[in-house]
C-alpha positions as CSV (number, residue, x, y, z in Angstrom):
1,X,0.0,0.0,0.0
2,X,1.7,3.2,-0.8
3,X,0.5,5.9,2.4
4,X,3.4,8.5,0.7
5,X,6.3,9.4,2.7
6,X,6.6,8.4,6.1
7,X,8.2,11.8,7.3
8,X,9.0,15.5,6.4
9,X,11.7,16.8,5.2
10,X,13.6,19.5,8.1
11,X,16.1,22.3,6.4
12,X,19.2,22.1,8.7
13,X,23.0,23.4,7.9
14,X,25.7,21.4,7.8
15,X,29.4,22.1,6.9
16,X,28.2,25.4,5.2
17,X,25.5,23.8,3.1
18,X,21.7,23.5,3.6
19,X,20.7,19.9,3.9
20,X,17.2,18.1,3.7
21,X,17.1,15.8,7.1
22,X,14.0,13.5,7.0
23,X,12.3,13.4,10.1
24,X,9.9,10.0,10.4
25,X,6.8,10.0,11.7
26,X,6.2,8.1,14.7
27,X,4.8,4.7,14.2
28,X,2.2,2.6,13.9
29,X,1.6,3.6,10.1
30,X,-1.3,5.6,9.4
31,X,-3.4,3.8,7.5
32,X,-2.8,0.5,9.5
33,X,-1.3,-1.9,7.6
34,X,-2.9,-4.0,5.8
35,X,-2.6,-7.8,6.9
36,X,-5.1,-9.5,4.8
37,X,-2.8,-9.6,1.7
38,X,0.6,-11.0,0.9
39,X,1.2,-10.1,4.0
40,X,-1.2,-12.8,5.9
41,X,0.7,-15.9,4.5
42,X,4.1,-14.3,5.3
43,X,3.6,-14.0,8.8
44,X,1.8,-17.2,9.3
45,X,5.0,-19.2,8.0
46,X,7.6,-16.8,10.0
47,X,5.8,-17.5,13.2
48,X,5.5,-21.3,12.1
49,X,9.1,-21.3,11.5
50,X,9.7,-19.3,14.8
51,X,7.7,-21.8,16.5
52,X,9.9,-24.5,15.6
53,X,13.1,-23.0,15.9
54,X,12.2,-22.4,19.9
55,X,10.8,-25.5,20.0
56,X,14.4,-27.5,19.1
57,X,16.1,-25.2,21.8
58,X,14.3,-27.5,24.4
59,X,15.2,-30.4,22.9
60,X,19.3,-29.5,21.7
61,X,21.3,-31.3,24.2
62,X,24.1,-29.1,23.0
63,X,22.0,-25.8,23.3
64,X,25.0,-23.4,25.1
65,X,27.7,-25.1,22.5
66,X,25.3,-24.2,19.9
67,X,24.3,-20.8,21.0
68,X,28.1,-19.7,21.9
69,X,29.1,-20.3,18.7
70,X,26.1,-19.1,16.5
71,X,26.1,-15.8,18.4
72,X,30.0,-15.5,17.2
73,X,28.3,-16.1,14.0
74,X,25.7,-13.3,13.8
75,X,28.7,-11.0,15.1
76,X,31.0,-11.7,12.1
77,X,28.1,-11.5,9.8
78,X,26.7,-7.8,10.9
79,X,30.0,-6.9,11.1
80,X,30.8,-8.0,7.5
81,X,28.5,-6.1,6.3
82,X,29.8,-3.1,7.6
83,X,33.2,-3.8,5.8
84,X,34.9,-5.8,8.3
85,X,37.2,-9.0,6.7
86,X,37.1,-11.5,10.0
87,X,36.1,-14.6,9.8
88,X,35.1,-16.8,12.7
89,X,38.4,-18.8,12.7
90,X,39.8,-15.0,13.0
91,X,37.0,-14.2,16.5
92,X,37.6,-17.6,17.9
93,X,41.5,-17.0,17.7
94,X,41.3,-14.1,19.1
95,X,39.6,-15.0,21.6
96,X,42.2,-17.7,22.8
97,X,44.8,-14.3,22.7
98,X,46.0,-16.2,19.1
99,X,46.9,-13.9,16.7
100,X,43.9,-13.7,13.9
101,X,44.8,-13.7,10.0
102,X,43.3,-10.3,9.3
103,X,43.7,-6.8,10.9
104,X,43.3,-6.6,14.8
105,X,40.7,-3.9,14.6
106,X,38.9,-5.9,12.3
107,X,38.5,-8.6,15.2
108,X,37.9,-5.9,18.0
109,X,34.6,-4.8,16.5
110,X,33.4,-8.2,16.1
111,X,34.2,-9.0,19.7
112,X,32.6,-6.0,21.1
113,X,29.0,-7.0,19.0
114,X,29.3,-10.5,21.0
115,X,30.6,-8.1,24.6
116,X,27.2,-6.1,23.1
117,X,24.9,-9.0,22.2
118,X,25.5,-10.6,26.2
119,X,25.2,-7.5,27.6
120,X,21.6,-7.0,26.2
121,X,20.7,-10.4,26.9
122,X,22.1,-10.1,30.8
123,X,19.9,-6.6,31.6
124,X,16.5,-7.9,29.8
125,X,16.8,-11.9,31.8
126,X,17.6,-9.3,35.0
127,X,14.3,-7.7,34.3
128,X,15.6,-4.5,32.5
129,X,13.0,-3.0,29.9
130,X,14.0,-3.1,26.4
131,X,14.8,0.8,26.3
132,X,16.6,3.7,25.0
133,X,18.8,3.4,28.1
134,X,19.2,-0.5,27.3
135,X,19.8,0.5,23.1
136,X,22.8,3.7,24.7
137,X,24.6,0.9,26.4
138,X,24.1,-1.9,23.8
139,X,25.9,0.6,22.0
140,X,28.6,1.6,24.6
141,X,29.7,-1.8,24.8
142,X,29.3,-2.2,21.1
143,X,32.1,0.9,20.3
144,X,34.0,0.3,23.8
145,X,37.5,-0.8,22.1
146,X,39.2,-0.3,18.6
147,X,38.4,2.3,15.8
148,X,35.1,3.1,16.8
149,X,35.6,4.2,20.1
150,X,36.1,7.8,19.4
151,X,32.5,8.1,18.2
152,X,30.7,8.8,21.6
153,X,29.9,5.0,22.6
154,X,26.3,5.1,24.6
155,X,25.4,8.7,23.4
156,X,22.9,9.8,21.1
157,X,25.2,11.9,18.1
158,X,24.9,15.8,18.6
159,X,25.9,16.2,15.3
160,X,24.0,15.5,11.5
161,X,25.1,12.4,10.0
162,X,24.6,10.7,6.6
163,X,24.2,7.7,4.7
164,X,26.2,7.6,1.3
165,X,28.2,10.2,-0.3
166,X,31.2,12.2,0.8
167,X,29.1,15.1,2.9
168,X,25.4,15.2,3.9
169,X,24.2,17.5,0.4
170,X,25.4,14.3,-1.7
171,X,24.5,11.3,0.8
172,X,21.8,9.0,-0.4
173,X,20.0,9.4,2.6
174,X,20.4,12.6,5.7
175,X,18.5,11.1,9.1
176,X,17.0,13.2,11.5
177,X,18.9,16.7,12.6
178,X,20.3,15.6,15.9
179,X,18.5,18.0,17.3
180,X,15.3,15.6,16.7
181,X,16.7,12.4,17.4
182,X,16.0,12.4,21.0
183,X,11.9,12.8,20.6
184,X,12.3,10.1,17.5
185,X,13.5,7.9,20.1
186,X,11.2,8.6,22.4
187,X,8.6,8.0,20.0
188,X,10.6,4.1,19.5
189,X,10.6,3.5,22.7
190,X,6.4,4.1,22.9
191,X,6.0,1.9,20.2
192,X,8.2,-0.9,21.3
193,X,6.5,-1.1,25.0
194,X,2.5,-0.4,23.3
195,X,0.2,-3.0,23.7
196,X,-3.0,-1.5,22.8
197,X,-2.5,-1.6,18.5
198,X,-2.9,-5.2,17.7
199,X,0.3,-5.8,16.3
200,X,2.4,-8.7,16.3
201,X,5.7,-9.3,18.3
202,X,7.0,-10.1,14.5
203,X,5.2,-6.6,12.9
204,X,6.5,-4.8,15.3
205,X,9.7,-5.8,15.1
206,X,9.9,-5.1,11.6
207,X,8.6,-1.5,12.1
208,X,10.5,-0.9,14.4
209,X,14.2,-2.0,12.6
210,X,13.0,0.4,9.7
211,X,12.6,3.6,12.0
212,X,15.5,2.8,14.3
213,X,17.6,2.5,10.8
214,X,15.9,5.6,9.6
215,X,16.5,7.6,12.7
216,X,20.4,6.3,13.0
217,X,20.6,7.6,16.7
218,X,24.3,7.4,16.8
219,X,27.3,8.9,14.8
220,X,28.6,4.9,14.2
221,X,27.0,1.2,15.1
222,X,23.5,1.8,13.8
223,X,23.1,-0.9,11.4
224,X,24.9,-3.5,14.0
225,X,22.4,-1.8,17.0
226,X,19.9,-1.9,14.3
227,X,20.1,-5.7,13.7
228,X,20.5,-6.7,16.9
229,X,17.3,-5.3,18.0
230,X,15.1,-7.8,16.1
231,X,16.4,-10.7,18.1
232,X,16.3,-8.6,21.4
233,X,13.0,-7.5,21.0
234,X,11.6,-11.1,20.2
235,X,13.6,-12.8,23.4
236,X,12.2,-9.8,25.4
237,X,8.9,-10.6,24.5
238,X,8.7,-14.3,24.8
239,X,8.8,-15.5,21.6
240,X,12.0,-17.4,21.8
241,X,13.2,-18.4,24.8
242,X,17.1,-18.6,23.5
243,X,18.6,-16.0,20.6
244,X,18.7,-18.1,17.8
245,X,17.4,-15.9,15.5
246,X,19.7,-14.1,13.3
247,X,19.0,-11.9,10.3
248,X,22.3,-11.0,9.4
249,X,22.7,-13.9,6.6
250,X,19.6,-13.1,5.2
251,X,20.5,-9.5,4.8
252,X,23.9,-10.0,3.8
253,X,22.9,-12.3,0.6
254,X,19.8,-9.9,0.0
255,X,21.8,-6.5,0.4
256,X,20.8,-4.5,-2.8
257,X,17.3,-5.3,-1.7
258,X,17.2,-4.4,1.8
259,X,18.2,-1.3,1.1
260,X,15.8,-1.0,-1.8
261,X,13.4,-1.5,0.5
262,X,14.6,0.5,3.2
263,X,14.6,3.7,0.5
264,X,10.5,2.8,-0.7
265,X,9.6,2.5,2.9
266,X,10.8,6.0,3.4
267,X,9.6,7.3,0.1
268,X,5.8,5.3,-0.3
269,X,4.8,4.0,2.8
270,X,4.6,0.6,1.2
271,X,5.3,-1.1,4.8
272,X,3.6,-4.2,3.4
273,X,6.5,-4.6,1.0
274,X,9.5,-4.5,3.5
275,X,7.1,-6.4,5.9
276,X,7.0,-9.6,3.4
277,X,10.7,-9.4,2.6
278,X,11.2,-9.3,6.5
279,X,8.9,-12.3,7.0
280,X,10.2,-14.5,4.5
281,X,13.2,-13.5,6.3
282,X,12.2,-14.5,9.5
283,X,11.3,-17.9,8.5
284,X,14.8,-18.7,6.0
285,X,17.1,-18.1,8.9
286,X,14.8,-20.0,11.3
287,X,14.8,-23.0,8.9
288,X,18.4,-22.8,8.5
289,X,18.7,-22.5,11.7
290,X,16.9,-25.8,12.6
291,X,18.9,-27.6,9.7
292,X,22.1,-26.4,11.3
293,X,21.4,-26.8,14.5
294,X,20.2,-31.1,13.4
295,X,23.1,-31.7,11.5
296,X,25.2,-30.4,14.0
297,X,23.5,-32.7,16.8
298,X,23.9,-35.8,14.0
299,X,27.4,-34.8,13.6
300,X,28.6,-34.8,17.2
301,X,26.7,-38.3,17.3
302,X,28.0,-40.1,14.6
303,X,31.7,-38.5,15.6
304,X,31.2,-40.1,19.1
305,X,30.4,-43.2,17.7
306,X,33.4,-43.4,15.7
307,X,35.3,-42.7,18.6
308,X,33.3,-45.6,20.9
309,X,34.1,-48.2,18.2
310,X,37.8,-47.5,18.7
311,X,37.7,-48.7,22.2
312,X,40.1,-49.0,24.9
313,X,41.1,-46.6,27.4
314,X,42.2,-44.2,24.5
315,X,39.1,-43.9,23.3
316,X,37.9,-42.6,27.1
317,X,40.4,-40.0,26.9
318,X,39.6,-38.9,23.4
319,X,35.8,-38.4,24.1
320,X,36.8,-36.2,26.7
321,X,38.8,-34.3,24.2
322,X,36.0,-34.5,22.0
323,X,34.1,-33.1,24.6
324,X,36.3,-29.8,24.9
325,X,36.3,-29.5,20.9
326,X,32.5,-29.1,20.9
327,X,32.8,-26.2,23.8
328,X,35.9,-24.9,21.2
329,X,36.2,-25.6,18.2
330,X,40.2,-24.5,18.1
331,X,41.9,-25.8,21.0
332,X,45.6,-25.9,22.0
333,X,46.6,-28.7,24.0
334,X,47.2,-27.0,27.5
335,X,43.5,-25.7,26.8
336,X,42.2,-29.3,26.7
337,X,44.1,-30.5,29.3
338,X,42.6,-27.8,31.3
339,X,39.0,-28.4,29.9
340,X,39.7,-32.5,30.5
341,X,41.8,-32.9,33.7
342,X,43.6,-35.3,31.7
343,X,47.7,-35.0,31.9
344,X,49.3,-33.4,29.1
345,X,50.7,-37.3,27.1
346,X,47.1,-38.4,27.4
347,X,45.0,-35.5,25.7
348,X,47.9,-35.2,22.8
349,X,47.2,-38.9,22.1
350,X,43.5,-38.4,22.2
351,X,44.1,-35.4,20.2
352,X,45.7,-37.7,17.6
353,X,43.4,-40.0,17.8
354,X,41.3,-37.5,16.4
355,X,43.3,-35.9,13.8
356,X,43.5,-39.6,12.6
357,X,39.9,-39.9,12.4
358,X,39.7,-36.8,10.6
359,X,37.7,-34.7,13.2
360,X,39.9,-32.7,14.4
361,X,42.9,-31.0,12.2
362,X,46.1,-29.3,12.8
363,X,46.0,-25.7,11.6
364,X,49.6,-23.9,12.3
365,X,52.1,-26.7,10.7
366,X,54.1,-25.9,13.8
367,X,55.8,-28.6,16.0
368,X,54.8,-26.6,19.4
369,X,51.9,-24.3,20.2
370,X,50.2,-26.7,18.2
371,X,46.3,-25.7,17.3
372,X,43.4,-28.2,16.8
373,X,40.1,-27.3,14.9
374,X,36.9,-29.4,14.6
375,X,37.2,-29.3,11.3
376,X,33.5,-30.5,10.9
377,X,31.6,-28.6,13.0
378,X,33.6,-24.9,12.1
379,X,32.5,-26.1,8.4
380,X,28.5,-26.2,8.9
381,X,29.4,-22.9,11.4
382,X,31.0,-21.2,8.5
383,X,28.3,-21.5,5.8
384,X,27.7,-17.9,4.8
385,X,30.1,-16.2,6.0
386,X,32.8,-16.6,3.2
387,X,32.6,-14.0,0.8
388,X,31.4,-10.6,0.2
């Protein structure tokens, strides 16, 4: 349905030039959406999907090996599509003080989304409300270390910012003056808490991802703040009792389109549009999520069972290894003697039990501070993230 634009254009001067800011209106969209179109199957097979998705995080007996990792994930993901080159490999090195194979700050900013991601996640399980205050220090913690961290981390800008181009009077898109953003937000934050507009956790999400992107509250993070919202908003309210869901795959391989999208939203009011693309979203990455999450399960089976039919004390020793692999998925040996109690001769020789199995593999070539990867497991993990 096209409504027109869903703002007004505010004269504001920047750098010695007069600039168009848009300034959104506040949501719900007037007219209300209309759900018994395109837009009715959508969300019926996104919530399906949803449904399904929370449904295997009861039954995963792996569920904190699965969701360490796929958060790690989702941070290498948003942050790939803000420019960054690391890979997981790179974060999970990183995190055992290794050094990565791409730049340092590169790393950093991934780490911080995961610092960012927990962060959220602690405050709203400790009763927190999904707020502006919450969203400020998502965002402090999201731009604590590295390049970023010059760009007031947990402050709304004070300043006009821009989206493309070299200067606001040639950007694709000029936000809100700053000098608005604070009622914009305000405005969010009312939409996010009502209750009283029939909207679904899943609508609402989607609404609200467009005006937070539109607003772009601070002078750096918005898209990574941005994204992470969705899977904030629907843990906060219930419908998923873990943070499996991740958009950041999905919008990644769709790019050109979500931004399409994005720039009609603003100029139409076809929130229909962007809704369906959202939805059909929603329920890809929930699929894949399931998929990953069963072959993973399968894997770690049939890997144990290879293991088992080897027998012998050996075989103990290297299920224990086994065991730290799936918590790590690069490991040095003082790292899995730590995880195993086992002495240092006995988890090598599990280890190379392994490595002759082909589960785990060698990845410096080194003869000491040897590292181990689970080759199989970082494989399923990695799908996506290659690439532009």
């Amino acid at each position: 349905m096209h409504r027109g634009e869903i703002g007004a254009y505010e004269i504001t001067s920047t750098g010695g030039e007069q600039v168009r800011a848009f300034v959104p209106t506040p949501l719900p969209p007037v007219p209300p959406l209309f759900l018994n179109g395109p837009l009715q199957p959508a969300l019926e097979a996104a919530v399906l999907a949803l449904g399904r998705l929370d449904g295997l995080s009861a039954l995963l007996a792996d569920r904190t090996l699965f969701l360490y990792t796929y958060v790690r994930k989702e941070a290498v993901l948003s942050s790939q599509i803000e420019g960054t080159q690391s890979s997981l490999s790179d974060l999970l090195l990183y995190e055992m003080e290794e050094a990565p194979g791409v730049p340092l700050a590169d790393v950093v900013e991934v780490s911080n989304y995961v610092k960012a991601f927990d962060h959220g996640l602690r405050r709203l399980g400790e009763g927190f409300p999904l707020s502006n205050r919450l969203i400020r220090e998502i965002h402090g913690v999201l731009l604590s270390r590295g390049r970023d961290s010059g760009k007031t981390p947990g402050e709304f800008r004070r300043s006009q910012n821009w989206i493309g181009g070299s200067r606001p009077g040639n950007a694709a898109f000029v936000p809100p003056p700053h000098t608005a953003v604070l009622d914009c937000m305000a405005a969010l934050e009312r939409f996010l808490h009502a209750r009283d507009d029939g909207l679904s956790v899943l609508i609402r999400a989607g609404l609200a991802h467009v005006q937070f992107e539109t607003i772009h509250p601070f002078l750096d993070g918005n898209g990574r703040v941005g994204r992470l919202l969705i899977t904030l908003l629907l843990c906060h309210a219930g419908l998923l009792r873990e943070p499996l869901l991740y958009l950041s795959l999905y919008l990644k391989q769709h790019r050109s389109a979500y931004y399409e999208l994005l720039t009609d939203v603003r100029r139409t009011g076809d929130w229909e549009a962007w809704l369906t693309f959202f939805l059909e979203g929603v329920r890809e990455t929930a699929e894949s999520a399931v998929s990953a999450a069963q072959r993973i399960a399968r894997m770690f089976q049939e890997d144990r069972g290879r293991i088992e039919t080897t027998g012998g004390r050996r075989a103990g020793s290297a299920l224990r290894v086994h065991e730290a692999l799936k918590e790590q998925p690069i490991l040095s040996l003082p790292e899995s003697v730590k995880r195993t109690t086992l002495s240092f001769p006995t988890a090598s020789s599990a280890m190379e039990l392994l490595v002759g199995q082909g589960i785990a593999r060698e990845l410096t070539g080194r003869p000491r501070g040897r590292l181990f990867v689970y080759d199989g497991y970082l494989s399923i993990l990695n799908e996506g993230t290659e690439g532009p």
